[in-house]
C-alpha atoms as a printed R data frame, in Angstrom:
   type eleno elety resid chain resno       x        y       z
1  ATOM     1    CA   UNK     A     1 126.085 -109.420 -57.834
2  ATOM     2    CA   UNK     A     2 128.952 -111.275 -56.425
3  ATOM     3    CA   UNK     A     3 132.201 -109.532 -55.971
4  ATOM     4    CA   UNK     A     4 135.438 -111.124 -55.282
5  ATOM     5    CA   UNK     A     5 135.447 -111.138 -51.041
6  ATOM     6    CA   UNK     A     6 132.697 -110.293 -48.832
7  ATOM     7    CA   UNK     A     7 129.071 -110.239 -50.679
8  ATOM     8    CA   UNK     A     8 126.876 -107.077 -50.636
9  ATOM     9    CA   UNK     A     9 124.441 -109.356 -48.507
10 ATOM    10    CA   UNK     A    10 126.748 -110.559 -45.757
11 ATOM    11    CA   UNK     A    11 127.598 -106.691 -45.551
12 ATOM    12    CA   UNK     A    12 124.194 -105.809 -44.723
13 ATOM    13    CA   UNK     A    13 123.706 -108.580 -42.312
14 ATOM    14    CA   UNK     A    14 126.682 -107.631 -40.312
15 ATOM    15    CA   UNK     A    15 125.393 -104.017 -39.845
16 ATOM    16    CA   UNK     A    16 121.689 -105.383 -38.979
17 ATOM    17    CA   UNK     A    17 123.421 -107.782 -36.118
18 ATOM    18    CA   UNK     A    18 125.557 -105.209 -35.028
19 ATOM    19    CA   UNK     A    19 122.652 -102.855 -34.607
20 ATOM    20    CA   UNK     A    20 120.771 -105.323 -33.167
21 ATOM    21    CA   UNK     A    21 124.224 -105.978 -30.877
22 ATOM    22    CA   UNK     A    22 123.936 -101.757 -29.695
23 ATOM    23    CA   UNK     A    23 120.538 -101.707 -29.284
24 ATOM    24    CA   UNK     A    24 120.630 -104.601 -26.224
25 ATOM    25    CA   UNK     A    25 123.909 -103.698 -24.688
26 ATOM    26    CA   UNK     A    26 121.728 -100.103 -24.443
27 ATOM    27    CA   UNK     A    27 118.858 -101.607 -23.237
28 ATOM    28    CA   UNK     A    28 121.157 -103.739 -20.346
29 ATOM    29    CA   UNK     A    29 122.209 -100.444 -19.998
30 ATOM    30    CA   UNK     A    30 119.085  -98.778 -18.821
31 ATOM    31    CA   UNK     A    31 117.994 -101.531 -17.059
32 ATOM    32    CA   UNK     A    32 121.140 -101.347 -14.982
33 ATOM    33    CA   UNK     A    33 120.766  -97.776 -14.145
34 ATOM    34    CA   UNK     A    34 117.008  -98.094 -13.837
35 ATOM    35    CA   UNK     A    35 117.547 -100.536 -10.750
36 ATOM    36    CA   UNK     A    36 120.601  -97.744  -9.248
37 ATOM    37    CA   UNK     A    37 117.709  -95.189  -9.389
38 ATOM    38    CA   UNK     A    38 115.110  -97.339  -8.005
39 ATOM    39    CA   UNK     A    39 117.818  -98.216  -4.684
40 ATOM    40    CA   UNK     A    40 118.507  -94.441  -4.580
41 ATOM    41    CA   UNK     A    41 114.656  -93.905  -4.526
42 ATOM    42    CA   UNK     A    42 114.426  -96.112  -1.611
43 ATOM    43    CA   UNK     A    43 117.381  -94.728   0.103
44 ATOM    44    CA   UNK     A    44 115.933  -90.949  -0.264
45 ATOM    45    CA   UNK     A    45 112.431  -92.486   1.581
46 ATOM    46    CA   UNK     A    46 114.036  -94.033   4.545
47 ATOM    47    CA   UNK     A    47 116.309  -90.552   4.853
48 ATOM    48    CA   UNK     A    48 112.783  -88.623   4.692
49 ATOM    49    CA   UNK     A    49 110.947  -91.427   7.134
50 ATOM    50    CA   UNK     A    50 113.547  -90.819   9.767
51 ATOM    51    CA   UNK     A    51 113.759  -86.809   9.504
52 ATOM    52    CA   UNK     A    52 109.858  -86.877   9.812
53 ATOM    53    CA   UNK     A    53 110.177  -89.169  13.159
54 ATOM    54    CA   UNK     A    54 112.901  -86.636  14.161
55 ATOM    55    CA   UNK     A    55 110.510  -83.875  13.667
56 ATOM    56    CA   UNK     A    56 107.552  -85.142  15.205
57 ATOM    57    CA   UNK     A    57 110.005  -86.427  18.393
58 ATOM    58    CA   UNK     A    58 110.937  -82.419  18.229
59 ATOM    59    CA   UNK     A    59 107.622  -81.208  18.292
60 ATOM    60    CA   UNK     A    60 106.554  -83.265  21.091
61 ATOM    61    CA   UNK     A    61 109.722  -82.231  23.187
62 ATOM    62    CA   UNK     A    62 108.840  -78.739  22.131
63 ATOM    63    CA   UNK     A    63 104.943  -79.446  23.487
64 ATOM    64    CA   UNK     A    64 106.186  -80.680  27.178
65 ATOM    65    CA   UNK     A    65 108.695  -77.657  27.323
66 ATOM    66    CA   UNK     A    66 106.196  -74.864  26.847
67 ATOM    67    CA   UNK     A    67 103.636  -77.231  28.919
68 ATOM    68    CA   UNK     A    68 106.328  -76.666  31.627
69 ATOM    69    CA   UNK     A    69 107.012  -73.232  31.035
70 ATOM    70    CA   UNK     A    70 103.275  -72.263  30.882
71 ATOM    71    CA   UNK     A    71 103.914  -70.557  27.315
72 ATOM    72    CA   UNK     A    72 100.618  -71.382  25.314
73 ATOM    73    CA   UNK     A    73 101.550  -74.050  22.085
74 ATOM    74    CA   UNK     A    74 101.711  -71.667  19.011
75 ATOM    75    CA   UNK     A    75 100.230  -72.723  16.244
76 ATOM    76    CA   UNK     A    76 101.802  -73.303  12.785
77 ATOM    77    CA   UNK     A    77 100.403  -72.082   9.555
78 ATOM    78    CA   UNK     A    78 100.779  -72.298   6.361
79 ATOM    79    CA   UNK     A    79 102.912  -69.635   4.535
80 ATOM    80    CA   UNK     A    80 101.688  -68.460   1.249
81 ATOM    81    CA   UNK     A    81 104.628  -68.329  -1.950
């Protein structure tokens, strides 16, 4: 089944490599975007370390004011949603 120019098989072929081609350009792809993700992750837990150590520095300000003050330390529960 040879026709004058390009064969039926080398047809085929091309569109198997090209697919082949997409498929792990796509998968550099993810892999790129995986590791962005992964540095935002670790950007978003130092933000949340540092807001915590904020908080708790807060809280024990808070403490030695009311200490001072004589107010008794109020107590924090948990809200129901």
């Amino acid at each position: 089944m040879a026709t004058e120019g390009i064969s039926l098989e080398v047809i085929i072929l091309a569109i198997i490599v090209g697919t082949l081609a997409a498929i792990v350009y796509s998968l550099r792809i993810l892999v790129l975007l995986e590791r962005r993700i992964a540095r935002v992750d670790l950007n978003i837990e130092k933000i949340a370390r540092r807001i915590v150590s904020e908080e708790m520095k807060i809280e024990r300000q808070e403490a030695v004011i009311e200490r001072k003050l004589g107010v008794k330390a109020k107590k924090f529960s948990k809200r129901k949603r």
